[in-house]
C-alpha positions as CSV (number, residue, x, y, z in Angstrom):
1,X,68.2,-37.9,-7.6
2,X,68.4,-34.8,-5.6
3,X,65.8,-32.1,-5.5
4,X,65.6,-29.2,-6.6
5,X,65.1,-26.9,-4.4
6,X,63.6,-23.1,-5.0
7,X,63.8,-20.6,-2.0
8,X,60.3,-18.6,-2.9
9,X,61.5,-16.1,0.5
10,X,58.7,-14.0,1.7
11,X,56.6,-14.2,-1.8
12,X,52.8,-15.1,-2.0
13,X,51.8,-18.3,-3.1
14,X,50.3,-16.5,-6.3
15,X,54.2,-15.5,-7.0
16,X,55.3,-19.0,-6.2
17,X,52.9,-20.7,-8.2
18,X,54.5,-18.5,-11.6
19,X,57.7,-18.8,-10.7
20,X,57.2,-22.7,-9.8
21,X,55.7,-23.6,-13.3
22,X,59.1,-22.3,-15.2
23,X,61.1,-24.4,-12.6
24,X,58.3,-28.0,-13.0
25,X,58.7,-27.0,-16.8
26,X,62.7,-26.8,-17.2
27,X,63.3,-29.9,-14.2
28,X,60.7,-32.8,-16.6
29,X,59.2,-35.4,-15.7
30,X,60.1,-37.7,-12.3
31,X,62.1,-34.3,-10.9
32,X,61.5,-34.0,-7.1
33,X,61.1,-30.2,-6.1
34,X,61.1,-29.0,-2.5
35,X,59.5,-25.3,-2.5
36,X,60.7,-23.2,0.7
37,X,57.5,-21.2,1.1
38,X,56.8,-19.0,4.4
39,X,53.4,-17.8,2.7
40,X,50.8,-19.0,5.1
41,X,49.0,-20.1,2.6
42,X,51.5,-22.6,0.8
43,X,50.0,-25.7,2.4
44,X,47.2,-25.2,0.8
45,X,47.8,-23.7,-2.8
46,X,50.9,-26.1,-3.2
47,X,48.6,-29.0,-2.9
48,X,45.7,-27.8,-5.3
49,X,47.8,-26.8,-7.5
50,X,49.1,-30.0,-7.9
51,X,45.9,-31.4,-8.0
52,X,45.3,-29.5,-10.8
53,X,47.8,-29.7,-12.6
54,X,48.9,-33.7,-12.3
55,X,51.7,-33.3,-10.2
56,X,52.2,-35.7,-7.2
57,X,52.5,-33.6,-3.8
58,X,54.6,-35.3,-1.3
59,X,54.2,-33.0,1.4
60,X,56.5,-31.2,4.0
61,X,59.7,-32.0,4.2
62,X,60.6,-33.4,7.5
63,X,63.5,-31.8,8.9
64,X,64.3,-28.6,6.5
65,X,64.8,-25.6,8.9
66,X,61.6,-23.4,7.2
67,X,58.6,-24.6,5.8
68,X,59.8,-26.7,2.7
69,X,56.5,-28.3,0.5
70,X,57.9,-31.2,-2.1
71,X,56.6,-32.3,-5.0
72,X,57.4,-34.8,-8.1
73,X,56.1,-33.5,-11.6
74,X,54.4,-35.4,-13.1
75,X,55.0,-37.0,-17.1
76,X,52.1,-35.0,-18.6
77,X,49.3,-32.8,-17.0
78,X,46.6,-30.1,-18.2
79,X,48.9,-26.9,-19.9
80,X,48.3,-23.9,-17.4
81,X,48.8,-20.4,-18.2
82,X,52.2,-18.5,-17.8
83,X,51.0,-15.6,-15.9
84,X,47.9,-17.5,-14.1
85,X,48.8,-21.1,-13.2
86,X,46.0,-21.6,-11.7
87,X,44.3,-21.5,-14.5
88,X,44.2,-24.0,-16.8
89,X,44.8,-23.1,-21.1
């Protein structure tokens, strides 16, 4: 299966994170999604937020020219809300 892959550009992880939940939502269960994220911040958020929210974190991607985070989402997992992923509903 080949990833998905969402260019988040120069956008914080906060903006990531909503715009991330809409593309985990549409892609379902088993999809592999490799976030390009130059946010400082992305190796941490991406993985608590996956820890949060079910989703399996597999790390940086090995090879992809900018800092590229992957994930697999996950079957089911705790609702979060639209505007605040973070946070759970």
């Amino acid at each position: 299966m080949t990833p998905l892959v969402v260019d988040g550009g120069d956008r914080l992880c906060v903006q990531l994170l909503i715009e991330l939940r809409d593309h985990v939502e549409a892609a379902g269960p088993g999809a592999v999604i490799h976030l390009i994220a130059s946010d400082p911040a992305a190796p941490l958020d991406l993985p608590a937020w996956c820890h949060l929210t079910g989703h399996t974190y597999l790390g940086r991607v090995p090879g992809a020219g900018r800092a590229t985070y992957a994930l697999r989402v996950a079957a089911a997992g705790p609702a979060t809300d639209s505007m605040s992923p973070w946070h759970l509903t």
